[in-house]
N, C-alpha and C positions, 0 to 999 in steps of 0.2 A: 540772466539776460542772454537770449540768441545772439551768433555770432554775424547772419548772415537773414535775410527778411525776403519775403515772398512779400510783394504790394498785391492786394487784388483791390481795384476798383469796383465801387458800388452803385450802381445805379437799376433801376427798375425792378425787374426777376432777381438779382443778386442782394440787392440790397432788402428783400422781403425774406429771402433763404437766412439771413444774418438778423433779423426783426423776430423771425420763429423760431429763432434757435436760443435767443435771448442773449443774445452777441452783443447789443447798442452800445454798450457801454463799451466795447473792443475800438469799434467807428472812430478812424481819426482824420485829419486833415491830411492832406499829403498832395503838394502840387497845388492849393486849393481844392482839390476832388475829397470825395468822401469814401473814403479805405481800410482797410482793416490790413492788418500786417502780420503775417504767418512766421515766426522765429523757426530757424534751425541751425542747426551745428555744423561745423569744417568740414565734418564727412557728408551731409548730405549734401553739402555747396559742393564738392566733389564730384559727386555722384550726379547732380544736376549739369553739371559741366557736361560732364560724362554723354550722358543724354539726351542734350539739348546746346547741341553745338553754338549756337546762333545767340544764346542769352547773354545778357550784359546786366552790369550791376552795377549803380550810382556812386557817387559819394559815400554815401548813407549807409551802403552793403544792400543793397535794396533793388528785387527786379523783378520781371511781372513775365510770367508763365505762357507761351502758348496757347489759343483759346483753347481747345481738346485739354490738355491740360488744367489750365486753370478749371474747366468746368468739374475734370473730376476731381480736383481741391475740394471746389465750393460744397460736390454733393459727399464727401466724407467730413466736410464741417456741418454741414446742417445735419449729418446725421448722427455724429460724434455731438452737438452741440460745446463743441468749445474748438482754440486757434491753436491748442497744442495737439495737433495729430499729426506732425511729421513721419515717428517712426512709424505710424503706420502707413501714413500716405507715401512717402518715400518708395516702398512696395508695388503703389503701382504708379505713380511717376515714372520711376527708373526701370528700365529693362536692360541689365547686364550683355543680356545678348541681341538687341538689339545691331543691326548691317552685317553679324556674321553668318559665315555662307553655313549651310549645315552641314557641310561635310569637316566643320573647324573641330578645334583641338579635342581629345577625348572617342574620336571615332576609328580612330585609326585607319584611315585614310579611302574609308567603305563610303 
């Protein structure tokens, strides 16, 4: 069991990408809406922090992605066909260096 849940809402295009991938049975209620819920671990809750200063998470442990974001979930779930791809998606979610200027640490001040 994940520590910590991505919600992606399903409606229209999204919810066809999750119908081809043979997800339905993933599809849960959530708020009323129809959702599918991404598990991950302490570290990548971290690392999402990290990254996406602005996110918030429910009661539940549970929060919903940036559109850019979430879209590129959706298209390494539909092409993974399954809701466990964190450690991979995580990769490109997260950019460590991400707002540093490029003359940051390791260049020696060139």
């Amino acid at each position: 069991m994940a520590d910590f849940y991505i919600n992606i809402f399903l409606e229209g295009e999204k919810l066809k990408k999750i119908e081809d991938a043979g997800l339905t049975d993933e599809v849960k209620d959530v708020n009323g809406k129809k959702a599918v819920q991404v598990g991950m671990t302490k570290k990548d809750h971290k690392k999402l922090i990290k990254g996406f200063k602005e996110l918030t998470f429910d009661d539940s442990n549970a929060c919903v992605l940036p559109e850019d974001a979430e879209n590129t979930l959706m298209g390494i779930i539909a092409d993974m066909k399954s809701l466990d791809v964190m450690k991979f998606a995580i990769t490109k979610l997260y950019n460590p260096l991400a707002g540093r200027d490029i003359s940051g640490r390791g260049t020696g001040g060139r």
